[in-house]
DSSP file (Angstrom, degrees, kcal/mol; ACC not computed):
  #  RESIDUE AA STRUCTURE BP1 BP2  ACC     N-H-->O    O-->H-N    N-H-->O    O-->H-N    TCO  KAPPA ALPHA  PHI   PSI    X-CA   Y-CA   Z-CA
    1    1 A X              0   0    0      0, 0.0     2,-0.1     0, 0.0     0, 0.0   0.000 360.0 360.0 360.0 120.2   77.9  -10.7   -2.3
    2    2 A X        -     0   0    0      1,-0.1     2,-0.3     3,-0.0     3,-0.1  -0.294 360.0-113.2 -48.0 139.2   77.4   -8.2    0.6
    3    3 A X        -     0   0    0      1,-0.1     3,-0.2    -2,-0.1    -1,-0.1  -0.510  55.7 -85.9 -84.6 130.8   75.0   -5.0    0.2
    4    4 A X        -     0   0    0     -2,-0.3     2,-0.3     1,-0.2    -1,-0.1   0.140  44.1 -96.3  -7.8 125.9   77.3   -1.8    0.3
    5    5 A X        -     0   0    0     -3,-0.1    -1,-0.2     1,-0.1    -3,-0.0  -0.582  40.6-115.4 -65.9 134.6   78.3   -0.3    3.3
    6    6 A X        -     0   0    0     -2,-0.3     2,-0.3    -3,-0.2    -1,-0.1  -0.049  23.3-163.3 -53.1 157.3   76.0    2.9    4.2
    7    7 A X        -     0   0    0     -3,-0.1    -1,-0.1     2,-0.0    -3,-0.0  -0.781  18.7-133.4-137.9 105.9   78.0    6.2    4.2
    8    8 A X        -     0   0    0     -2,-0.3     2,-0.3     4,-0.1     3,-0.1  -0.234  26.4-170.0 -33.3 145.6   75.7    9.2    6.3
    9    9 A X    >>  -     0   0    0      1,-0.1     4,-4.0     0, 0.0     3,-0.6  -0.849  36.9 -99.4-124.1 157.3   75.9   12.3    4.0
   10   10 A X  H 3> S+     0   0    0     -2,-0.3     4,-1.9     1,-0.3     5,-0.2   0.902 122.0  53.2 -43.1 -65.8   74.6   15.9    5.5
   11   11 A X  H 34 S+     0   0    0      1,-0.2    -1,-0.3     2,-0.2     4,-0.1   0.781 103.1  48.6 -51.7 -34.5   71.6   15.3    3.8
   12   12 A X  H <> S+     0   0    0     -3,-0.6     4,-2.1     1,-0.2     3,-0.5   0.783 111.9  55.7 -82.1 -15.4   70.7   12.2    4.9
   13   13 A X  H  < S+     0   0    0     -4,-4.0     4,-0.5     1,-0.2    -2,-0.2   0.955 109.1  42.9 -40.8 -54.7   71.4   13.4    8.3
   14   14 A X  T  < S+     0   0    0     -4,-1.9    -1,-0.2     1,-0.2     4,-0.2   0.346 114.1  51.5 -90.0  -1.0   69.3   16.0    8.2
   15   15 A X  T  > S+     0   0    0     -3,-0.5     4,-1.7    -5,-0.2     5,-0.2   0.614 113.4  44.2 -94.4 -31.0   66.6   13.9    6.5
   16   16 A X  H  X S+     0   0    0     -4,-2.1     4,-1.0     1,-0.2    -2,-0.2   0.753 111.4  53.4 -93.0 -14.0   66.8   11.2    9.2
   17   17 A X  H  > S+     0   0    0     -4,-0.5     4,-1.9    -5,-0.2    -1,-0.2   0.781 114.1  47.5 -98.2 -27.2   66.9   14.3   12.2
   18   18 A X  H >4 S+     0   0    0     -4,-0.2     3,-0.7     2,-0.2     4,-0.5   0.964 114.6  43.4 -55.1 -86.2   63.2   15.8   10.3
   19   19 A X  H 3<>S+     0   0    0     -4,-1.7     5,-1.6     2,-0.3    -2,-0.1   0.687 115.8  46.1 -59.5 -39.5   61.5   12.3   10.1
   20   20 A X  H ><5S+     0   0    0     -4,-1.0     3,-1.3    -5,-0.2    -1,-0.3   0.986 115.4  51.6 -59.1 -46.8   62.6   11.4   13.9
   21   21 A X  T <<5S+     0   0    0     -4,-1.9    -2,-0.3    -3,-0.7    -1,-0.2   0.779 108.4  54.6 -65.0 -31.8   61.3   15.2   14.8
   22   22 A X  T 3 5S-     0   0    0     -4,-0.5    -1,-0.3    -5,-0.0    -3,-0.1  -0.042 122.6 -97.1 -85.8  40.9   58.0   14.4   13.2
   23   23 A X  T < 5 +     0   0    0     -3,-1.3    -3,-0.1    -5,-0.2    -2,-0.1   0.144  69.5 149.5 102.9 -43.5   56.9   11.4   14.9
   24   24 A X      < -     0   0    0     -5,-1.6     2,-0.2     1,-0.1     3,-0.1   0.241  47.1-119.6 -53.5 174.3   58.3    8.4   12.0
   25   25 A X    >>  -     0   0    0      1,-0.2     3,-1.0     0, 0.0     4,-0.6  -0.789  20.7-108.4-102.9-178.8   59.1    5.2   13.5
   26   26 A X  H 3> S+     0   0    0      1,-0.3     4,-1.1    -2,-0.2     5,-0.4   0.969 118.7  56.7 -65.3 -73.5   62.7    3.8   13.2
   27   27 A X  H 3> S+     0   0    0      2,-0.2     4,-2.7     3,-0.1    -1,-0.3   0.631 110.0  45.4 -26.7 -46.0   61.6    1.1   10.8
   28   28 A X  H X4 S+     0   0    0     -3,-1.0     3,-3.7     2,-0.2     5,-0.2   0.737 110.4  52.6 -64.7-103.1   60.0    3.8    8.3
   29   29 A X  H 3X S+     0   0    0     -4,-0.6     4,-2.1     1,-0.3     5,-0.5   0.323 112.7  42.1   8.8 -72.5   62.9    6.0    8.4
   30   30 A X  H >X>S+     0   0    0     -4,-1.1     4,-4.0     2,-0.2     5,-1.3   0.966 111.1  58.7 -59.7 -45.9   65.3    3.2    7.6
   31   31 A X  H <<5S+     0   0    0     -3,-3.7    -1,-0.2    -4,-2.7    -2,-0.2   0.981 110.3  47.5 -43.8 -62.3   62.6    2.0    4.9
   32   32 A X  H 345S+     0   0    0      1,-0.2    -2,-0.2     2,-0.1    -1,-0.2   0.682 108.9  45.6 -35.1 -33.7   63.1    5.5    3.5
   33   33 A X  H <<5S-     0   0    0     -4,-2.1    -1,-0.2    -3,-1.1    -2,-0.2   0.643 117.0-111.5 -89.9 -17.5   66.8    5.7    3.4
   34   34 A X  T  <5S+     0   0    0     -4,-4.0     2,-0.2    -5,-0.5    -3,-0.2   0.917  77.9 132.6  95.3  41.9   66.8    1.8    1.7
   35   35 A X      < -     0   0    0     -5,-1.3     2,-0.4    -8,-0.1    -1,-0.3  -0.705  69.4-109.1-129.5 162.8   68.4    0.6    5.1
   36   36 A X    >>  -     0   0    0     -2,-0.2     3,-1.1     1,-0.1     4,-0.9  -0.731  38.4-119.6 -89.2 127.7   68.1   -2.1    7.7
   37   37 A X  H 3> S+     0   0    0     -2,-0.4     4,-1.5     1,-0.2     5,-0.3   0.885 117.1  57.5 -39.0 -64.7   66.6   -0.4   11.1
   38   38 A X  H 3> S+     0   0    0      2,-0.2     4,-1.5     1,-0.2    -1,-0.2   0.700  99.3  53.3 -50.3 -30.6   69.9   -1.5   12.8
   39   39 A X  H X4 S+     0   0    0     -3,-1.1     3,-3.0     2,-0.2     5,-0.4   0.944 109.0  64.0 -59.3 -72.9   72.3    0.5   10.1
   40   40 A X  H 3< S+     0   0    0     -4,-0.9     4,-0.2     1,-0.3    -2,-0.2   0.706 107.7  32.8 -25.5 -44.8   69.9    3.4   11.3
   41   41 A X  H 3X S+     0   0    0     -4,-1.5     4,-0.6     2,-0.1    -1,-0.3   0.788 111.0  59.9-116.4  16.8   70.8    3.4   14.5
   42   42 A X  T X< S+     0   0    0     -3,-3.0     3,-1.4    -4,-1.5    -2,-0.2   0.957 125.1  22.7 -42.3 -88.3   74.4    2.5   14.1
   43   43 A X  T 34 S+     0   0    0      1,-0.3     3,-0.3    -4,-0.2    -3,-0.1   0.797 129.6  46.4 -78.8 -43.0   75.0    5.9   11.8
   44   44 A X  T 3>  +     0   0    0     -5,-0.4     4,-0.9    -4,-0.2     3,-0.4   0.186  68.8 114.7 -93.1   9.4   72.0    8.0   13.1
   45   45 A X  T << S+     0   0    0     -3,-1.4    -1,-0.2    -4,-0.6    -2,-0.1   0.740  83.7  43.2 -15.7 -60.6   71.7    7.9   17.0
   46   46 A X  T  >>S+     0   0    0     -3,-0.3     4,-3.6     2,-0.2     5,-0.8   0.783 115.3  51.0 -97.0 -34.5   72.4   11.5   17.9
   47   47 A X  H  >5S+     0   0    0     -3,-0.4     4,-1.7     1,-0.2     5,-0.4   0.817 114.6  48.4 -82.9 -78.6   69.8   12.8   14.6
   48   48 A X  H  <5S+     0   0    0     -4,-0.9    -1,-0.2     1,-0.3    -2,-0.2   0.463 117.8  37.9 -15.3 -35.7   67.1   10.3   16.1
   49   49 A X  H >>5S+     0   0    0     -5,-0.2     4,-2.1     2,-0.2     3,-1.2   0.828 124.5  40.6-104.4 -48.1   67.5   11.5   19.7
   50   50 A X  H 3X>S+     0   0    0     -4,-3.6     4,-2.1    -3,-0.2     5,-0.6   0.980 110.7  57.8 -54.8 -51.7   67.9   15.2   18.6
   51   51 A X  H 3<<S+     0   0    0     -4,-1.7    -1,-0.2    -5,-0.8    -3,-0.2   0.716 115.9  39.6 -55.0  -7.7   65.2   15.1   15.9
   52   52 A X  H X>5S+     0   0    0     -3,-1.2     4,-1.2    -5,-0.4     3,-0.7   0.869 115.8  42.8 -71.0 -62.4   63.1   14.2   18.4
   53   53 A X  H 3X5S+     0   0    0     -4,-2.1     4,-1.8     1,-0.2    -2,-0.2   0.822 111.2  62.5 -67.6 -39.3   64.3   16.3   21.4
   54   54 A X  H 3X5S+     0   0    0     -4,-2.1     4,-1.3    -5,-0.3    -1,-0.2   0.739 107.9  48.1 -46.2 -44.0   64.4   19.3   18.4
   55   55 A X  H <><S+     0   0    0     -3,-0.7     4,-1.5    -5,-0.6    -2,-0.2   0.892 107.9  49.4 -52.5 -62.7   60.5   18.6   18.2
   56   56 A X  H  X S+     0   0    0     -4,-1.2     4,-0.9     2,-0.2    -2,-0.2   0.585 105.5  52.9 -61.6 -38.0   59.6   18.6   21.6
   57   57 A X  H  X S+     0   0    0     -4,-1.8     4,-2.4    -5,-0.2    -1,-0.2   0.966 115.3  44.5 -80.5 -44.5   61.1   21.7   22.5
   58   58 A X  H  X S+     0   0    0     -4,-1.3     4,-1.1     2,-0.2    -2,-0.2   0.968 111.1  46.8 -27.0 -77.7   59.3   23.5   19.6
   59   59 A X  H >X S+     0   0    0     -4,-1.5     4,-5.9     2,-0.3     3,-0.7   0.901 118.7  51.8 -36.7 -60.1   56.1   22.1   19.9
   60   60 A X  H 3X S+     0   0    0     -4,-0.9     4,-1.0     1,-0.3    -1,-0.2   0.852 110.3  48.2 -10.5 -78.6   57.1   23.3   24.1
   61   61 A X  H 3< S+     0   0    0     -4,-2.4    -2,-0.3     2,-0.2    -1,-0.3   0.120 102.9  55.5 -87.1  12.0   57.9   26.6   23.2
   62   62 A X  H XX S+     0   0    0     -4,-1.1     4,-1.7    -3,-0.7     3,-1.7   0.704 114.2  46.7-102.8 -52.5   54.8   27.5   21.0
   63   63 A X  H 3X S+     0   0    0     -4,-5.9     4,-1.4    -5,-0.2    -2,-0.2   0.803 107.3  55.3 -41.3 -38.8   52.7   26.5   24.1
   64   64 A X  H 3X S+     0   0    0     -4,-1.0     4,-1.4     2,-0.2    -1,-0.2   0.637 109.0  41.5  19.9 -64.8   54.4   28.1   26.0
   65   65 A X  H <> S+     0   0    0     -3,-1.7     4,-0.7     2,-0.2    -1,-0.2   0.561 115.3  50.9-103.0  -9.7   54.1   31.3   24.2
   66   66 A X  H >< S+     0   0    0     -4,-1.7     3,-3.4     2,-0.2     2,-0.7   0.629 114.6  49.2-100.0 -90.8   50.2   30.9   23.5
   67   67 A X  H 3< S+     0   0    0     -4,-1.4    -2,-0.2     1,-0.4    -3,-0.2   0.327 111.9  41.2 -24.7 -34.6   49.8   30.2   27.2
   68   68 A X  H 3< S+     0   0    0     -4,-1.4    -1,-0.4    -2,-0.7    -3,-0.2   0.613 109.8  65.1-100.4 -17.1   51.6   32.9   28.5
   69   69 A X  S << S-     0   0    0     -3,-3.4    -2,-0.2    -4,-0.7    -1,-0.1   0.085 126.8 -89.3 -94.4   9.1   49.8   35.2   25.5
   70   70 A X  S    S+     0   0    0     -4,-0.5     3,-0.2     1,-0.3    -3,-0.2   0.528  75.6 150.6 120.7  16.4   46.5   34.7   27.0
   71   71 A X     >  -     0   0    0     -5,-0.4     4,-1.1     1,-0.2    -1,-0.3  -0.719  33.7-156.5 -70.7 145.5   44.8   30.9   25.1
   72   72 A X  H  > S+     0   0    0      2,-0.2     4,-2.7     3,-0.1     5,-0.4   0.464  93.0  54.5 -63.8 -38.7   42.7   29.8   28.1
   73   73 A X  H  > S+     0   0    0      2,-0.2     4,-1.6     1,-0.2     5,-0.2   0.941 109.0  46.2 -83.9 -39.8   43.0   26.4   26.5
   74   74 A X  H  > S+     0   0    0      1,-0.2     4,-2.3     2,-0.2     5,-0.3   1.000 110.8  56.9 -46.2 -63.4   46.7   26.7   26.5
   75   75 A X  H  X S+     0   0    0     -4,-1.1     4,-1.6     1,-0.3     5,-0.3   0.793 106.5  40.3 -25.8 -68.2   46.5   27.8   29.7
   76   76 A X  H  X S+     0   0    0     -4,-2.7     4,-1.2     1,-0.2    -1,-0.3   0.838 110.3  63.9 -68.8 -30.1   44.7   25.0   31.5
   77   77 A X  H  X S+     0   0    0     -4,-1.6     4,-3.6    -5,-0.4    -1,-0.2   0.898 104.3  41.8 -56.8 -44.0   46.6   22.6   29.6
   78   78 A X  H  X S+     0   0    0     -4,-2.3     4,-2.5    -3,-0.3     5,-0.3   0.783 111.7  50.1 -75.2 -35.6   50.0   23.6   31.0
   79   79 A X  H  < S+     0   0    0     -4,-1.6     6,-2.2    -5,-0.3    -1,-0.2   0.695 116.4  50.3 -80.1 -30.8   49.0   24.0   34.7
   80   80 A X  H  X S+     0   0    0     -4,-1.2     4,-1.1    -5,-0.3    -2,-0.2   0.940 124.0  31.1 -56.3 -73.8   47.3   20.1   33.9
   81   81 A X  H  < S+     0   0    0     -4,-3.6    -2,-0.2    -5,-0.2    -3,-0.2   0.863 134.1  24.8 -69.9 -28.4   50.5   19.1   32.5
   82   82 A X  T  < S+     0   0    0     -4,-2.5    -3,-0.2     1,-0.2    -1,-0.2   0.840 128.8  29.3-104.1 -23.2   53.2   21.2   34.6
   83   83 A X  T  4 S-     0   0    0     -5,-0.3    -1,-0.2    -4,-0.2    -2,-0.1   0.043 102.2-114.1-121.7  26.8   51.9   22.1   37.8
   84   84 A X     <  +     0   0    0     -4,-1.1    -4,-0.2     1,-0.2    -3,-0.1   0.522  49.4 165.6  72.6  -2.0   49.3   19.1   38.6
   85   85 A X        -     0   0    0     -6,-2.2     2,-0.4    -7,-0.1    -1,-0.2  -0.193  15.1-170.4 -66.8 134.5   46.3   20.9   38.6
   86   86 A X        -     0   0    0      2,-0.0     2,-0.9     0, 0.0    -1,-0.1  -0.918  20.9-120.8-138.0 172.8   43.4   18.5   38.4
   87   87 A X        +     0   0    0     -2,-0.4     2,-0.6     2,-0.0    -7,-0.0  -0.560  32.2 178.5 -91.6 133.4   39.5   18.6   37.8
   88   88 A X        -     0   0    0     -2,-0.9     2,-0.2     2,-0.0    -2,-0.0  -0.899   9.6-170.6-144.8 140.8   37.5   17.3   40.3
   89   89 A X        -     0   0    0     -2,-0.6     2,-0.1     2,-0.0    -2,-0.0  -0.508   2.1-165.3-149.6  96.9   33.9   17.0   40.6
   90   90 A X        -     0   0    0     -2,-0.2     2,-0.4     1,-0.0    -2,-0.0  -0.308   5.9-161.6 -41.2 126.4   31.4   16.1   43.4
   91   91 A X        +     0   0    0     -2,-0.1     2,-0.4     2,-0.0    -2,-0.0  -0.960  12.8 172.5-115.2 118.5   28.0   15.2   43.4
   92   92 A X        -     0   0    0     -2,-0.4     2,-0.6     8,-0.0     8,-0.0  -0.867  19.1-147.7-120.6 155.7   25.7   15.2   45.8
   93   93 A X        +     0   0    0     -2,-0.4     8,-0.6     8,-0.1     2,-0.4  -0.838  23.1 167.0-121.8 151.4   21.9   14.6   45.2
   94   94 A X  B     -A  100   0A   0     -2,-0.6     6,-0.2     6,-0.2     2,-0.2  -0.896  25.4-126.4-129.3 165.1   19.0   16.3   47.5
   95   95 A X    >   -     0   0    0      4,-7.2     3,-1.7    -2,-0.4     6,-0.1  -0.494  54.7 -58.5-108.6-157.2   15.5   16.7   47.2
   96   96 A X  T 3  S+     0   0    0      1,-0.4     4,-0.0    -2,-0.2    -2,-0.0   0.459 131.5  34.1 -23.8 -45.1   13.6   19.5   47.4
   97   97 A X  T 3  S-     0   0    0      2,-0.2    -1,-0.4     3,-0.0     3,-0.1   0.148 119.2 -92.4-129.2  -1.5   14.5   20.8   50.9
   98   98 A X  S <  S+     0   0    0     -3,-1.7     2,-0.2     1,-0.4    -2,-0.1   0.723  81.9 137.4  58.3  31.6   18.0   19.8   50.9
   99   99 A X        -     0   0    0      1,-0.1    -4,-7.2     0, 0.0    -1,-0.4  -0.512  61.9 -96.1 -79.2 137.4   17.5   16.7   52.4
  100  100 A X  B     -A   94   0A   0     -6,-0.2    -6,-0.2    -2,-0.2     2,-0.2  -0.276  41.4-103.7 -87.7 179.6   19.2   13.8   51.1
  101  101 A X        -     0   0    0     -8,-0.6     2,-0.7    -2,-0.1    -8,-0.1  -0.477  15.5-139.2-102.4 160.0   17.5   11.3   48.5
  102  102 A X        -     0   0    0     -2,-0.2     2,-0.1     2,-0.0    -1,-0.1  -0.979  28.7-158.8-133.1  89.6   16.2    8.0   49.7
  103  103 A X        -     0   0    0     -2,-0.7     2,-0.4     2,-0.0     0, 0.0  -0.491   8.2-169.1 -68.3 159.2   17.5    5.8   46.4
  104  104 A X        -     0   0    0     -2,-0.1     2,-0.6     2,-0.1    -2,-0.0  -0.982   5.0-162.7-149.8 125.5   15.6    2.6   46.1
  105  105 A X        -     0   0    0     -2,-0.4     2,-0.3     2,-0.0    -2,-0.0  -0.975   7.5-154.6-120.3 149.3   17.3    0.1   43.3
  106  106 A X        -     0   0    0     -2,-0.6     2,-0.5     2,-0.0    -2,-0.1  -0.925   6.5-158.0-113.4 143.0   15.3   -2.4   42.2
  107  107 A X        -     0   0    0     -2,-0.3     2,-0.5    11,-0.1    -2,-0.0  -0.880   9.8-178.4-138.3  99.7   16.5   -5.6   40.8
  108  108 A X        -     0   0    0     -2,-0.5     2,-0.3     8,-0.0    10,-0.1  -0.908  10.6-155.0-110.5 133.5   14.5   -7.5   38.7
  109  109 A X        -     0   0    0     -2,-0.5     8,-1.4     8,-0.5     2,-0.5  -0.627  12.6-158.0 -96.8 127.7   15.5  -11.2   37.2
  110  110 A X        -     0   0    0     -2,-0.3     5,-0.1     6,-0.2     6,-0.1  -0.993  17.1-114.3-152.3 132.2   14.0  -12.4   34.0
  111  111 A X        -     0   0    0     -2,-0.5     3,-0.4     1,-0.1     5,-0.1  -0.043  14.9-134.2 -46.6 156.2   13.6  -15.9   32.6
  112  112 A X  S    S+     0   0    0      1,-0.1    -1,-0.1     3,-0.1     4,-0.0   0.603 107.3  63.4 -76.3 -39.0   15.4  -16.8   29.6
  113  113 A X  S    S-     0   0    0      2,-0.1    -1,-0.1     1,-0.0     3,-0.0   0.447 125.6 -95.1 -73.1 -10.3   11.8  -18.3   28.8
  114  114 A X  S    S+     0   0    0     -3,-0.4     2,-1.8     1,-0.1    -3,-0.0  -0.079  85.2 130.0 109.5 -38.3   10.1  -15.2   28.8
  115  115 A X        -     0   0    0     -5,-0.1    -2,-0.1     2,-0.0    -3,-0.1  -0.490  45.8-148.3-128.9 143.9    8.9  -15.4   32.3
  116  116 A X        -     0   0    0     -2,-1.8     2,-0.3    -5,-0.1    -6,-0.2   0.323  18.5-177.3 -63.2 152.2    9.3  -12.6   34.7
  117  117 A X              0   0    0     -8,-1.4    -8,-0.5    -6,-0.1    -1,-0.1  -0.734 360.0 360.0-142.3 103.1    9.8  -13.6   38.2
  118  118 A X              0   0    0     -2,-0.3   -11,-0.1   -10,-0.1    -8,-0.1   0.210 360.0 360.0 -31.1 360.0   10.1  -11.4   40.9
């Protein structure tokens, strides 16, 4: 005998457009409603891709509104993420006088046996 065909109700709509907006993946979701991932996105497309999109823009618009209300850490985050700003950082070594430094690597090789050989 075949398992019942699903029928969407408002609630599970709005259940399946939450769980997309927080993160779940499809495969939980469907575990939750007592469904096969594929009924899920047969009946549920549009709450998957909104409850997602629904997320995003929140999430968006509360950076957004701390960034533009003065978080420094907001701040740099959004000029990272929106306008390309990157960190860069150069090093140069000197000595003393501000003359550059004479590096010397040494490479030394050592027996398996214990002895060193130059």
């Amino acid at each position: 005998m075949a398992p019942p065909c699903h029928k969407p109700t408002a609630e599970t709509r709005r259940q399946v457009e939450t769980f997309s907006g927080v993160g779940l993946p499809h495969e939980q979701i469907a575990m939750l409603l007592d469904i096969d991932d594929k009924t899920l996105r047969k009946h549920y497309r549009r709450e998957l891709d909104v409850g997602s999109a629904k997320a995003t823009a929140t999430v968006a618009q509360t950076l957004f509104k701390q960034a533009t209300g003065g978080n420094t850490a907001a701040m740099i985050f959004w000029m990272k993420a929106r306008a390309g700003w990157r960190e860069k950082q150069e090093v140069a070594l000197t000595d003393a006088n501000g003359g550059p430094v004479r590096m010397i690597i040494e490479e030394r090789i050592v027996d398996p046996r214990g002895d060193d050989r130059d």
